[in-house]
C-alpha positions in Angstrom: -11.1 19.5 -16.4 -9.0 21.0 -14.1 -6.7 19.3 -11.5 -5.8 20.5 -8.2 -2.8 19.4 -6.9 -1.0 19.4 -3.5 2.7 21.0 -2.6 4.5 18.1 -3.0 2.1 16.3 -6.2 2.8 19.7 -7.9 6.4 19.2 -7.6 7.0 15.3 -8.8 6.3 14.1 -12.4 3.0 12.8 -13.3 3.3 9.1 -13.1 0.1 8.6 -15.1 2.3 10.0 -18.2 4.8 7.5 -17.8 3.1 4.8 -16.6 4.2 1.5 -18.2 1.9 -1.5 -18.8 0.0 -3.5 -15.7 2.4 -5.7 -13.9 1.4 -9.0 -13.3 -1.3 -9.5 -11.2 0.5 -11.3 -8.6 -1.1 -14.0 -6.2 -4.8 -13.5 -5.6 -5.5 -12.5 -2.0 -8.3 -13.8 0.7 -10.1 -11.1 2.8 -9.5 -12.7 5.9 -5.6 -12.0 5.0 -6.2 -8.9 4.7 -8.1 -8.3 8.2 -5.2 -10.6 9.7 -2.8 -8.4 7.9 -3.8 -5.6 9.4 -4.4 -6.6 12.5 -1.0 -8.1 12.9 0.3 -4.9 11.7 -1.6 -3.1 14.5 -0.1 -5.3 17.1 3.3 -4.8 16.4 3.1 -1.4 16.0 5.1 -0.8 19.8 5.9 3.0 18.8 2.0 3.7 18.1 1.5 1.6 20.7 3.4 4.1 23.4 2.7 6.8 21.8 -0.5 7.4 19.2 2.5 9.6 16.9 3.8 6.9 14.6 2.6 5.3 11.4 3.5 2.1 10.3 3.7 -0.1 7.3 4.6 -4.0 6.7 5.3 -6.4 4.0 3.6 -9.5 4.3 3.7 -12.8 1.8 0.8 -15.0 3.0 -0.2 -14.3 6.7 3.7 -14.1 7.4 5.0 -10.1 8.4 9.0 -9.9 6.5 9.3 -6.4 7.4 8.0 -3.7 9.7 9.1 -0.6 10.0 7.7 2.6 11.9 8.6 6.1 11.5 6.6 9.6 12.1 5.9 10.0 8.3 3.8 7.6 6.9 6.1 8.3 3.6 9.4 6.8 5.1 7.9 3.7 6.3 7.1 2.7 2.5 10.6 3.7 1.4 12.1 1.8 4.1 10.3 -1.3 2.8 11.5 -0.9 -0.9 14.7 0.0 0.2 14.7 -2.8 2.4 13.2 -5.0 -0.4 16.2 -4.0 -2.9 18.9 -4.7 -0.3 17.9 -8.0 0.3 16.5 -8.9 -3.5 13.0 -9.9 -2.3 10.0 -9.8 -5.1 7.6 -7.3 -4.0 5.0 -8.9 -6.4 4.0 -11.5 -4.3 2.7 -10.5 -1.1 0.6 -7.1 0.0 2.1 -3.9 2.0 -0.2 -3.3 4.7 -0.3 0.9 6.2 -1.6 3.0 8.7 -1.2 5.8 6.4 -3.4 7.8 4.5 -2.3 6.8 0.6 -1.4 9.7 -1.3 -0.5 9.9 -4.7 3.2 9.6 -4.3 2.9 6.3 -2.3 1.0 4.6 -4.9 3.5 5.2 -7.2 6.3 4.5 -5.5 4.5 0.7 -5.2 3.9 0.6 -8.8 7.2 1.6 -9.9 9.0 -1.0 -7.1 6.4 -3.6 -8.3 4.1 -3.7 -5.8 0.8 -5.7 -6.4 -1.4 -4.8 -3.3 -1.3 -2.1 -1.1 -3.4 -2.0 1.9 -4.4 1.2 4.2 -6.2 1.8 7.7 -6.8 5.3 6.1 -8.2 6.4 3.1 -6.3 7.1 -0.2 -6.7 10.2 -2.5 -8.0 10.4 -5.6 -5.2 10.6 -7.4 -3.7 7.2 -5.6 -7.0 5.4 -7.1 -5.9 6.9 -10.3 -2.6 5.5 -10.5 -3.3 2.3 -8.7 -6.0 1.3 -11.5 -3.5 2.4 -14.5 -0.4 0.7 -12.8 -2.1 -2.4 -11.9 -2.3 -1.9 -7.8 -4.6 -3.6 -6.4 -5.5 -0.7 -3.9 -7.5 -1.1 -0.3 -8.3 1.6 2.2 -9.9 2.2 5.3 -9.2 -1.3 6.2 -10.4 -1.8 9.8 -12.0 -4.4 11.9 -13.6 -7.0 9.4 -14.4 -4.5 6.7 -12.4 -2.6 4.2 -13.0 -0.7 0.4 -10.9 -1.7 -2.4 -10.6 1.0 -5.1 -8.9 -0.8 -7.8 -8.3 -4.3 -9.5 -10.8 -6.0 -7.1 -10.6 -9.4 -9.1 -7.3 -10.2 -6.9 -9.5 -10.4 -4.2 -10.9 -13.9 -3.6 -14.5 -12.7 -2.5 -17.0 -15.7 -1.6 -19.5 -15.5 -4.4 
């Protein structure tokens, strides 16, 4: 099978190569959290807002938003909350980063490896991001909007009414 790659995927490592054992699952998740999630996100979003040009990305534990950052590339606003995250020894595990970013394959790992347990997008998220989310234990949403959203891997964290 051949794989087709991108500019930047064909310049980083393959993460499913290296890719360690599932992290813990972390805390399960309701589906209204998530729609609150991300509608919290979109209200606080004042650069989108103002503008339409921004994308941004939070870090909720429960139905509470600990950090928010916005930036042009939907990239950066990630890295700002690991960064962020590693600065102030918070556990990444327990609570969800919610984005209004497409998830490429380079986000998802960059959740796995920080030890990220859920990862929510407004957009949709490659192949390649379903990939590594199902091998690194990420429990992976897109096109989360209004009351309905996918989820693409580890769908047991999600506490759906049976």
């Amino acid at each position: 099978m051949a794989r087709v790659t991108t500019p930047s995927e064909a310049a980083t490592p393959d993460p499913l190569e290296d890719a360690a054992s599932p992290p813990g699952m972390g805390e399960p998740i309701s589906p209204q959290t998530i729609i609150d999630n991300m509608d919290s996100l979109a209200e606080s979003s004042e650069i989108f807002g103002a503008t339409g040009a921004a994308h941004c990305s939070g870090y909720f534990l429960g139905d509470q938003s600990l950090l928010l950052f916005e930036d042009i590339a939907r990239h950066n606003t990630i890295d700002r909350i690991i960064g962020s995250s590693i600065l102030r020894t918070m556990d990444l595990s327990r609570g969800m980063i919610c984005t209004t970013g497409r998830v490429s394959a380079e986000i998802a790992d960059r959740c796995v490896q920080a030890g990220v347990t859920a990862l929510v997008s407004r957009g949709a998220p490659t192949g390649r991001a379903i990939e590594i989310s199902r091998v690194g234990g990420l429990t992976l949403v897109g096109f989360a909007r209004g009351h309905r959203f996918n989820c693409y891997s580890h769908p047991d964290r999600i506490l759906f009414a049976k």
